[in-house]
Predicted model as a PDB file, atoms N, CA, C, CB and O in Angstrom, pLDDT in the B-factor column:
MODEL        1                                                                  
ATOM      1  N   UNK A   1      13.409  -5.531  32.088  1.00 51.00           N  
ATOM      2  CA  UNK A   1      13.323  -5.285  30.680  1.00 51.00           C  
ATOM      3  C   UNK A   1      13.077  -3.806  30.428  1.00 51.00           C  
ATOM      4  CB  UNK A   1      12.229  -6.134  30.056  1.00 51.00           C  
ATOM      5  O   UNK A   1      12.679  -3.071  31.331  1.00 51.00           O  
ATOM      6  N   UNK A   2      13.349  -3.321  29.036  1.00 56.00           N  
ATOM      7  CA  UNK A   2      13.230  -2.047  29.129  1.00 56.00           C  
ATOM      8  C   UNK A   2      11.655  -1.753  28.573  1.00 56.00           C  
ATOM      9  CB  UNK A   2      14.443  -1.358  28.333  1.00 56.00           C  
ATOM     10  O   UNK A   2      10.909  -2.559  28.018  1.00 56.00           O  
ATOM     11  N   UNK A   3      11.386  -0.279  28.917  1.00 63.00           N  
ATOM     12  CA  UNK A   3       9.421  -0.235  28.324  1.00 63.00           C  
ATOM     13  C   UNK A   3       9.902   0.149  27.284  1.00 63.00           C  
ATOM     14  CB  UNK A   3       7.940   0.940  29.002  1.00 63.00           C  
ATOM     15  O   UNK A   3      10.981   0.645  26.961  1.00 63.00           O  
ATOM     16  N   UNK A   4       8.674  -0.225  26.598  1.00 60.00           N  
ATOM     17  CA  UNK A   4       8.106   0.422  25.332  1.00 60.00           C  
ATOM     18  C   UNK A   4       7.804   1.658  25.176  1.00 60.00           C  
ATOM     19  CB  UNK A   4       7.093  -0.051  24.992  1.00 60.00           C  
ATOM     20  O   UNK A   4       7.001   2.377  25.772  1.00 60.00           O  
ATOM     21  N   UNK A   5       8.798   1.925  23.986  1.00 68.00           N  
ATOM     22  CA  UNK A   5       8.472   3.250  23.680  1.00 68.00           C  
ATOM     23  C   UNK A   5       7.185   3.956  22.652  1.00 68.00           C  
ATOM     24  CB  UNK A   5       9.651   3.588  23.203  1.00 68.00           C  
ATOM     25  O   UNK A   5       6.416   3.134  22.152  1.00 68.00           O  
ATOM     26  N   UNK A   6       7.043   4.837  22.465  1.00 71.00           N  
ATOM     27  CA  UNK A   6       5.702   5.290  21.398  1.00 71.00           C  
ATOM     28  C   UNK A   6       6.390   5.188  20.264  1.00 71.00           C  
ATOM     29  CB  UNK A   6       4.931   6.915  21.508  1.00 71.00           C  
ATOM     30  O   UNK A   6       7.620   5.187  20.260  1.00 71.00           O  
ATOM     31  N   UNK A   7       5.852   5.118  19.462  1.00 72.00           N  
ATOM     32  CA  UNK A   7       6.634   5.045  18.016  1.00 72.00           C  
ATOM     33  C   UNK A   7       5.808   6.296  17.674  1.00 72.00           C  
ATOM     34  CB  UNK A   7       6.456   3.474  16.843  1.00 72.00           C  
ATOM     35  O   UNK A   7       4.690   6.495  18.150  1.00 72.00           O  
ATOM     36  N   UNK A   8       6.497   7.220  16.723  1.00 80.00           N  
ATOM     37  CA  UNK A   8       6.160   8.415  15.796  1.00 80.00           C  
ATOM     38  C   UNK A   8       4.947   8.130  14.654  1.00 80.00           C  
ATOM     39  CB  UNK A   8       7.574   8.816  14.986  1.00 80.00           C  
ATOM     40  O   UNK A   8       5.057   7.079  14.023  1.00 80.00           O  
ATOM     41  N   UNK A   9       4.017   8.838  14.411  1.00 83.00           N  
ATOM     42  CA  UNK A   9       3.285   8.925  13.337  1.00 83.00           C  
ATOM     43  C   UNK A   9       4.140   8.934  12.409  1.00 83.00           C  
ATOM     44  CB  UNK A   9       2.448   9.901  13.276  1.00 83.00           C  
ATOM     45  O   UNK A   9       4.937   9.864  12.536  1.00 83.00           O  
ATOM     46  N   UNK A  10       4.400   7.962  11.076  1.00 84.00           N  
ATOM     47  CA  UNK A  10       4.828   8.042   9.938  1.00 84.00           C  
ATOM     48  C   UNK A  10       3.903   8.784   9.152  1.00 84.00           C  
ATOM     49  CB  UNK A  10       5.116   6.878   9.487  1.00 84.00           C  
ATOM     50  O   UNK A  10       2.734   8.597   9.489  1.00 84.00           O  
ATOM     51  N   UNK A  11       4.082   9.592   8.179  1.00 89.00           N  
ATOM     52  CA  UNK A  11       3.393  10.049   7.199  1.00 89.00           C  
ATOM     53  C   UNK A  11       2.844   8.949   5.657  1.00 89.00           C  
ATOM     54  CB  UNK A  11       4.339  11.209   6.887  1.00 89.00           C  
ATOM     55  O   UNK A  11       3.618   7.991   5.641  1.00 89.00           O  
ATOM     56  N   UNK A  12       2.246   8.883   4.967  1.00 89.00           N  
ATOM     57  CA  UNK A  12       2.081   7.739   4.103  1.00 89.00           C  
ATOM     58  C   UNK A  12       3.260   8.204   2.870  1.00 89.00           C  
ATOM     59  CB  UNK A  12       0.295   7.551   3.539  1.00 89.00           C  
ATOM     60  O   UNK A  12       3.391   9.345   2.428  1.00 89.00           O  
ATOM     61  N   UNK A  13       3.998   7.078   2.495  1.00 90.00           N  
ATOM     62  CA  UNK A  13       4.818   7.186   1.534  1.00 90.00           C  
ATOM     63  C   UNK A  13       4.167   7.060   0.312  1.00 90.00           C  
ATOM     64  CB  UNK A  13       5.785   6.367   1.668  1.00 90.00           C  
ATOM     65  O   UNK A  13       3.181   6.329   0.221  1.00 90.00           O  
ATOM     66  N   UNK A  14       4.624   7.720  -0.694  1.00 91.00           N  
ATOM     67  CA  UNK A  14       3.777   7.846  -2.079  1.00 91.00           C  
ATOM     68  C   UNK A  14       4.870   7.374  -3.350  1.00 91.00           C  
ATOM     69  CB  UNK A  14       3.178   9.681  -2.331  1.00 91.00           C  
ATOM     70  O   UNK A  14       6.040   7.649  -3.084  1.00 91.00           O  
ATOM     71  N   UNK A  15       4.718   6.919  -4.260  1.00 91.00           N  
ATOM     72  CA  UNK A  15       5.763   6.839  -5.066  1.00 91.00           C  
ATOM     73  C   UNK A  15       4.727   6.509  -6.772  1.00 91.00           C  
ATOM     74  CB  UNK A  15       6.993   5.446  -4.352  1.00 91.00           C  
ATOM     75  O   UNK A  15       3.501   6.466  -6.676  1.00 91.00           O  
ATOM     76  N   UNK A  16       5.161   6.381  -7.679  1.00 89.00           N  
ATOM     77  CA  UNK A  16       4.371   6.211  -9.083  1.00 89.00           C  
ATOM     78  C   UNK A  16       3.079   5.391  -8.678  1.00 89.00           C  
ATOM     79  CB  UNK A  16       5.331   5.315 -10.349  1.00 89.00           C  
ATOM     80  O   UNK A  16       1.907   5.767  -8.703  1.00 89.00           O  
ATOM     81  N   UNK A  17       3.715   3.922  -8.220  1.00 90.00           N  
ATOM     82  CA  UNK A  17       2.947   2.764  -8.223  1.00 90.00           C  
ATOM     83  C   UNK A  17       1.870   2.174  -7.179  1.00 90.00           C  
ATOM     84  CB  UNK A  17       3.799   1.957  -8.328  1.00 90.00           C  
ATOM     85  O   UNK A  17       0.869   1.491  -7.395  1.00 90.00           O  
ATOM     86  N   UNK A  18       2.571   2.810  -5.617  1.00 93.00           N  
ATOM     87  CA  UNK A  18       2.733   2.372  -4.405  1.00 93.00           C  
ATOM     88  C   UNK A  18       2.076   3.556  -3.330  1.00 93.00           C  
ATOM     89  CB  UNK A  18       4.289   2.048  -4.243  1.00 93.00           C  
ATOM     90  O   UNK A  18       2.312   4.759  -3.435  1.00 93.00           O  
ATOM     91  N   UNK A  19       1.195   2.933  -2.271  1.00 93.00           N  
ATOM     92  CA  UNK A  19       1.706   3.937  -1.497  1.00 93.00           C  
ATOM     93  C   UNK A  19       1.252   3.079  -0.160  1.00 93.00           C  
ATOM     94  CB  UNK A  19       1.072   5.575  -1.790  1.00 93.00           C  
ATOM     95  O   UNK A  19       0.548   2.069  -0.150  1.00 93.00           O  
ATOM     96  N   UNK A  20       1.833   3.740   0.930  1.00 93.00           N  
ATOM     97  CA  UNK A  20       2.274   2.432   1.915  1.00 93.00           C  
ATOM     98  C   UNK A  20       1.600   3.418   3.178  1.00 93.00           C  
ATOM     99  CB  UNK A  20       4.417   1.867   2.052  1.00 93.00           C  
ATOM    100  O   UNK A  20       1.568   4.642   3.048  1.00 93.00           O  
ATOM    101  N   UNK A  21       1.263   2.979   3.960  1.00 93.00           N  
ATOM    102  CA  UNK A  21       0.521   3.501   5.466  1.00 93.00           C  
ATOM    103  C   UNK A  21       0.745   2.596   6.509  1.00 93.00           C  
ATOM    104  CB  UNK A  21      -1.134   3.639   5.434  1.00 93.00           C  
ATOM    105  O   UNK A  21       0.606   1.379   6.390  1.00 93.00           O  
ATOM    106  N   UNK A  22       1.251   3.438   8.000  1.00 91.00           N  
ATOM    107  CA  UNK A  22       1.550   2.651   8.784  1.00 91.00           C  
ATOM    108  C   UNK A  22       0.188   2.286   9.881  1.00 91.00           C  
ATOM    109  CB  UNK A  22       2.794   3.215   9.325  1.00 91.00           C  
ATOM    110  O   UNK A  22      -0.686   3.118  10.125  1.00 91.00           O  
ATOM    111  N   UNK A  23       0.214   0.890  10.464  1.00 89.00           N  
ATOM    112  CA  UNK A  23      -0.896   0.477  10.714  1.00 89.00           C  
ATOM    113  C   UNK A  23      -0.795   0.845  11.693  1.00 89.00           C  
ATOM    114  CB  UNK A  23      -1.292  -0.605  10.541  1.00 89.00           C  
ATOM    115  O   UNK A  23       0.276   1.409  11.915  1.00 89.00           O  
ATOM    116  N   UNK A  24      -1.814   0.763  12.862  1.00 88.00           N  
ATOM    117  CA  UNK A  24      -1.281   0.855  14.520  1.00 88.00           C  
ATOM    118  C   UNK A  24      -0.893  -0.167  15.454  1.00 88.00           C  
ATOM    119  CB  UNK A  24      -2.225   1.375  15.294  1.00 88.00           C  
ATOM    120  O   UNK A  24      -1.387  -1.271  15.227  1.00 88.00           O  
ATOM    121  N   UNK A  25      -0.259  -0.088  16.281  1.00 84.00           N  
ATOM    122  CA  UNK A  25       0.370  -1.200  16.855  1.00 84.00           C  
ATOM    123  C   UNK A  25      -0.901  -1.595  17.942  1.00 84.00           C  
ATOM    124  CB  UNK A  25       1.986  -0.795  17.563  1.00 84.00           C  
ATOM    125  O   UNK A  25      -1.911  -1.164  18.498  1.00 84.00           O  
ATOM    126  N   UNK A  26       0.294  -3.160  17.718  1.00 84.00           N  
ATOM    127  CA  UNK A  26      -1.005  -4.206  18.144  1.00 84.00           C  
ATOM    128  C   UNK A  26      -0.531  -4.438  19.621  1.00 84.00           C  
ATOM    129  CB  UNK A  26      -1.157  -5.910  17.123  1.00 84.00           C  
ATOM    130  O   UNK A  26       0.387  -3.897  20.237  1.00 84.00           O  
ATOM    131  N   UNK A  27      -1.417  -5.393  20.004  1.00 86.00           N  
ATOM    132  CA  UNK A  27      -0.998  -5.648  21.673  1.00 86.00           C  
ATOM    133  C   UNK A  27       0.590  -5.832  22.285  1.00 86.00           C  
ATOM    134  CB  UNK A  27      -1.706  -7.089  22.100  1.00 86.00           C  
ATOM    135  O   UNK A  27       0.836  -5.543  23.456  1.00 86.00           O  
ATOM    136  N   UNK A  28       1.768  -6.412  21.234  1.00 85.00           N  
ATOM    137  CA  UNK A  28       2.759  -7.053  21.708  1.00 85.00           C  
ATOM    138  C   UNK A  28       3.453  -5.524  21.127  1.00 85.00           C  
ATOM    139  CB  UNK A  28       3.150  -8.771  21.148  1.00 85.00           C  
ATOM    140  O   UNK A  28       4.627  -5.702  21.453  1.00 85.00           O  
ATOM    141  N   UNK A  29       3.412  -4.287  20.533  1.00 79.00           N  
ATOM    142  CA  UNK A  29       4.246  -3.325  20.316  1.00 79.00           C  
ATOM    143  C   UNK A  29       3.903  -3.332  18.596  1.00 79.00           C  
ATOM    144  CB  UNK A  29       5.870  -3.654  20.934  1.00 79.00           C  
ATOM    145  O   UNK A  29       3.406  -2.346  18.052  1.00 79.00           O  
ATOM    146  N   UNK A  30       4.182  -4.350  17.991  1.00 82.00           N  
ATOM    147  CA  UNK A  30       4.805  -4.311  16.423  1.00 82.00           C  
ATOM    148  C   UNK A  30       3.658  -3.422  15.794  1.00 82.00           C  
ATOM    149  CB  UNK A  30       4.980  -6.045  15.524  1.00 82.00           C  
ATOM    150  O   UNK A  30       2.428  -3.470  15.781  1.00 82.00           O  
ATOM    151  N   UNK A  31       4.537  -2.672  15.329  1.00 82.00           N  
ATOM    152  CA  UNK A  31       4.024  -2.081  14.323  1.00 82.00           C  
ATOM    153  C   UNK A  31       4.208  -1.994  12.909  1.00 82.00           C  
ATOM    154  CB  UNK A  31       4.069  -1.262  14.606  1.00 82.00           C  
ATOM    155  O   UNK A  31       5.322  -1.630  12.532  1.00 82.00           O  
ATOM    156  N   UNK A  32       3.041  -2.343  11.758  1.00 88.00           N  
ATOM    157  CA  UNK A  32       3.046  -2.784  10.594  1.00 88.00           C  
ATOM    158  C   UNK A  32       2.763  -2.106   9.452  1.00 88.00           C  
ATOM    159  CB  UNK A  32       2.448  -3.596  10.622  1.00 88.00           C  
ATOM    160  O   UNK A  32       1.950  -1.239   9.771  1.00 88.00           O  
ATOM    161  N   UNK A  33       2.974  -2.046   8.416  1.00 90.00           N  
ATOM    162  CA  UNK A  33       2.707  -0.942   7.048  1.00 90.00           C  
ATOM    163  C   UNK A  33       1.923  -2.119   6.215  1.00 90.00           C  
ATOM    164  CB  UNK A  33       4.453  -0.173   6.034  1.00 90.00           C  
ATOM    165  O   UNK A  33       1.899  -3.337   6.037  1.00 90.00           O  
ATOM    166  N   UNK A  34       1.356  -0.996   5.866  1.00 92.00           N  
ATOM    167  CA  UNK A  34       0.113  -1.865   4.610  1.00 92.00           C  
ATOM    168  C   UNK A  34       0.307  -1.097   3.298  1.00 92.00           C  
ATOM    169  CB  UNK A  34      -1.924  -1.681   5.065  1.00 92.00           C  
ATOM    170  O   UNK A  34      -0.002   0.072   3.070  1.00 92.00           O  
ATOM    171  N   UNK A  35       0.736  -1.762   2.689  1.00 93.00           N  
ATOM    172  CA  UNK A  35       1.448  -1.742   1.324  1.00 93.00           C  
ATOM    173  C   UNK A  35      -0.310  -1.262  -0.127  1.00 93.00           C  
ATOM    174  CB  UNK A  35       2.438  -3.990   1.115  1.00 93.00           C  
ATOM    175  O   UNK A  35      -1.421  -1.517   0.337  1.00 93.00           O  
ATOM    176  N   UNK A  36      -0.292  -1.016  -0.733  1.00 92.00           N  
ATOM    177  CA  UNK A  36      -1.243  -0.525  -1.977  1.00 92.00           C  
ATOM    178  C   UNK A  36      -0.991  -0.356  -3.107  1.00 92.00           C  
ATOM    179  CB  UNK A  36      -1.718   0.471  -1.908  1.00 92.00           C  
ATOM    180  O   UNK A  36      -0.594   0.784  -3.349  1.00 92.00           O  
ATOM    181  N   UNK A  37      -1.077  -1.292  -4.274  1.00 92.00           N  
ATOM    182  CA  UNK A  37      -0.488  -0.857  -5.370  1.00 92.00           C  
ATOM    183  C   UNK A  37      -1.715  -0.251  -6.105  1.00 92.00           C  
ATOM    184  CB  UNK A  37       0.309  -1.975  -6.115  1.00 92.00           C  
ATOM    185  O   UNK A  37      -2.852  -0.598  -5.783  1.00 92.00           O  
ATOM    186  N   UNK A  38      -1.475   0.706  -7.148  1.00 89.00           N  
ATOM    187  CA  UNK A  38      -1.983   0.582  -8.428  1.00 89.00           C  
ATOM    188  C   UNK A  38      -2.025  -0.032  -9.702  1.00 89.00           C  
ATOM    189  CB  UNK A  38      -1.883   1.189  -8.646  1.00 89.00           C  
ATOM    190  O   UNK A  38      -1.021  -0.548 -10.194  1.00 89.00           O  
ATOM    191  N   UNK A  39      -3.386  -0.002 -10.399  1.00 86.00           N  
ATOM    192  CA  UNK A  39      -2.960  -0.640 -11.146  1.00 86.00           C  
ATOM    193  C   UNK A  39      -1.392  -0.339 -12.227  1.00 86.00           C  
ATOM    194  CB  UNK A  39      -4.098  -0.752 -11.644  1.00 86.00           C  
ATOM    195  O   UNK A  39      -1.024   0.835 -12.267  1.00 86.00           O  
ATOM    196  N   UNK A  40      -0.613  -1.304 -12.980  1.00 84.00           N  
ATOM    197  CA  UNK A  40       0.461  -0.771 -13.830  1.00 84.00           C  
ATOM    198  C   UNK A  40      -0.127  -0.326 -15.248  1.00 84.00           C  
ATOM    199  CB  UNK A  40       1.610  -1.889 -14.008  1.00 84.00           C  
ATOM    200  O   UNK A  40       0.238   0.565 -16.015  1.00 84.00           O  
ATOM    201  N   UNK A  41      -1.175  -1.268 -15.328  1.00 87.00           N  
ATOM    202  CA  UNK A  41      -1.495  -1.134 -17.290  1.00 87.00           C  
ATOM    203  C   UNK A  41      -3.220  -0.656 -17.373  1.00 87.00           C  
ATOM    204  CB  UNK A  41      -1.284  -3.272 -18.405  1.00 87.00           C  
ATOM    205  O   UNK A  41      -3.866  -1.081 -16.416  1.00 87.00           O  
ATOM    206  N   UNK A  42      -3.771  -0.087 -18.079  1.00 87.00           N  
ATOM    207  CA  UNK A  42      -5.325   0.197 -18.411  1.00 87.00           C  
ATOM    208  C   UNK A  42      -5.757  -1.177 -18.994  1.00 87.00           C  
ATOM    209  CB  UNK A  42      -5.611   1.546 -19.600  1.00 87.00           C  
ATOM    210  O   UNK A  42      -5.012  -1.732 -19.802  1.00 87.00           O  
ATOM    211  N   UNK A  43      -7.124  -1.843 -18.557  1.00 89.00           N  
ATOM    212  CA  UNK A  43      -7.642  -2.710 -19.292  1.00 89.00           C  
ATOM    213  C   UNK A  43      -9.196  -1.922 -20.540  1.00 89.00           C  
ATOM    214  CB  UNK A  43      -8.064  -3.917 -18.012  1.00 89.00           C  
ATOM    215  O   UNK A  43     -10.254  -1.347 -20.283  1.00 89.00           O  
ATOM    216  N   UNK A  44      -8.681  -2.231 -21.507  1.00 90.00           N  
ATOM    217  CA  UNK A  44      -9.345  -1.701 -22.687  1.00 90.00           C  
ATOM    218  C   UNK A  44     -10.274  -2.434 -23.245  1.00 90.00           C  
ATOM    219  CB  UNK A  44      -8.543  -1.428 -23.626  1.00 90.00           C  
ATOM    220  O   UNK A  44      -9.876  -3.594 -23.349  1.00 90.00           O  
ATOM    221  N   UNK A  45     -11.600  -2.245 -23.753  1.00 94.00           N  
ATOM    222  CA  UNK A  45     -12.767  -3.099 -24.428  1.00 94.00           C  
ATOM    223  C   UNK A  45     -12.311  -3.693 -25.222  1.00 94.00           C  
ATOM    224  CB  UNK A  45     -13.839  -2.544 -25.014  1.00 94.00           C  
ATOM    225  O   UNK A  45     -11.411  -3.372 -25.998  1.00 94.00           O  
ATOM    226  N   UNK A  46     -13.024  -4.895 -25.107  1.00 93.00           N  
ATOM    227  CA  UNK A  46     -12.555  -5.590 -26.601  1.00 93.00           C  
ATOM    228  C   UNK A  46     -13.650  -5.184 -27.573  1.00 93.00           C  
ATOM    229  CB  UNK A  46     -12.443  -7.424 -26.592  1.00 93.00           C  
ATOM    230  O   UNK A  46     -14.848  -5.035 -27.333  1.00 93.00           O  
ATOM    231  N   UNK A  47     -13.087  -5.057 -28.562  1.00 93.00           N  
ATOM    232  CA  UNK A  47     -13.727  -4.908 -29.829  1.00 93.00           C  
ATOM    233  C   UNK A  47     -13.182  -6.176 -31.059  1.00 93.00           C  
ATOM    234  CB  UNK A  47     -13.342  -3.276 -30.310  1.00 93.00           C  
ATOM    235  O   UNK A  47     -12.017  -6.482 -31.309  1.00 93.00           O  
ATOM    236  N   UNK A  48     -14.358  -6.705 -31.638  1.00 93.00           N  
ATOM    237  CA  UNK A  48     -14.157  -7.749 -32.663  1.00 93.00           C  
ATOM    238  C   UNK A  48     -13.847  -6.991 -33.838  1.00 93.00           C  
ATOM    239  CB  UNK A  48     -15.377  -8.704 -32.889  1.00 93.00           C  
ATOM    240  O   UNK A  48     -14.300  -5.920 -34.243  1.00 93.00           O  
ATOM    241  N   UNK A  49     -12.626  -8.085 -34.490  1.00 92.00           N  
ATOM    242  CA  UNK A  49     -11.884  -7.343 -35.570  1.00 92.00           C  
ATOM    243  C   UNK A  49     -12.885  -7.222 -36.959  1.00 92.00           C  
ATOM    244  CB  UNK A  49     -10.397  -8.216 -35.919  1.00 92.00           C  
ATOM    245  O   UNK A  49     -14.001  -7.711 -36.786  1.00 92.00           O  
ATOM    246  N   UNK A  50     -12.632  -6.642 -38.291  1.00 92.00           N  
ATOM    247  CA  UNK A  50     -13.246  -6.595 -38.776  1.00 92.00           C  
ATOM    248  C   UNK A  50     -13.004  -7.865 -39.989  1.00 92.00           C  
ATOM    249  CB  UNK A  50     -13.333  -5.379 -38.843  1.00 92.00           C  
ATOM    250  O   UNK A  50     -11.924  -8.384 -40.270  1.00 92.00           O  
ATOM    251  N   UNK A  51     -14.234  -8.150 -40.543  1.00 89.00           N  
ATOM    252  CA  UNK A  51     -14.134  -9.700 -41.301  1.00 89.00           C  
ATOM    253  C   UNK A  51     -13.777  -8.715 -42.890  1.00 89.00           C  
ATOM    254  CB  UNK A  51     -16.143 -11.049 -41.252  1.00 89.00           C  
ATOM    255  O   UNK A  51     -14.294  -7.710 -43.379  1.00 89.00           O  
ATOM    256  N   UNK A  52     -12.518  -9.718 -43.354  1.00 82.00           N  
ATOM    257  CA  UNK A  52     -11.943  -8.982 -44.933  1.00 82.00           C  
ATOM    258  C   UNK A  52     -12.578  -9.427 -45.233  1.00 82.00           C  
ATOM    259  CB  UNK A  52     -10.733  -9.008 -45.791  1.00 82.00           C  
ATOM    260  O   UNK A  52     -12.831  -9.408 -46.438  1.00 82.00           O  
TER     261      UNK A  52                                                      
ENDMDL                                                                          
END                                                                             
């Protein structure tokens, strides 16, 4: 069979929402990315409306 090679340091990908980091490889070779979102929307206080 052929060996295993090293795999390269990825740098972390960045984008608006996302940003992704590669994990380190585990006993069998695979190597995995761990995904991170932000939030999309602000959550805002509630405030009670006013009585007409």
């Amino acid at each position: 069979m052929s060996e295993q090679k090293a795999r390269p340091q990825v740098p972390d990908g960045r984008s608006r929402f996302v940003v992704t980091r590669q994990k380190q490889p585990n006993e069998k070779g695979f190597v995995g990315y761990e995904v991170m979102w932000d939030s999309f929307q602000k959550e805002a206080t509630y405030q009670t409306p006013k009585r007409p």
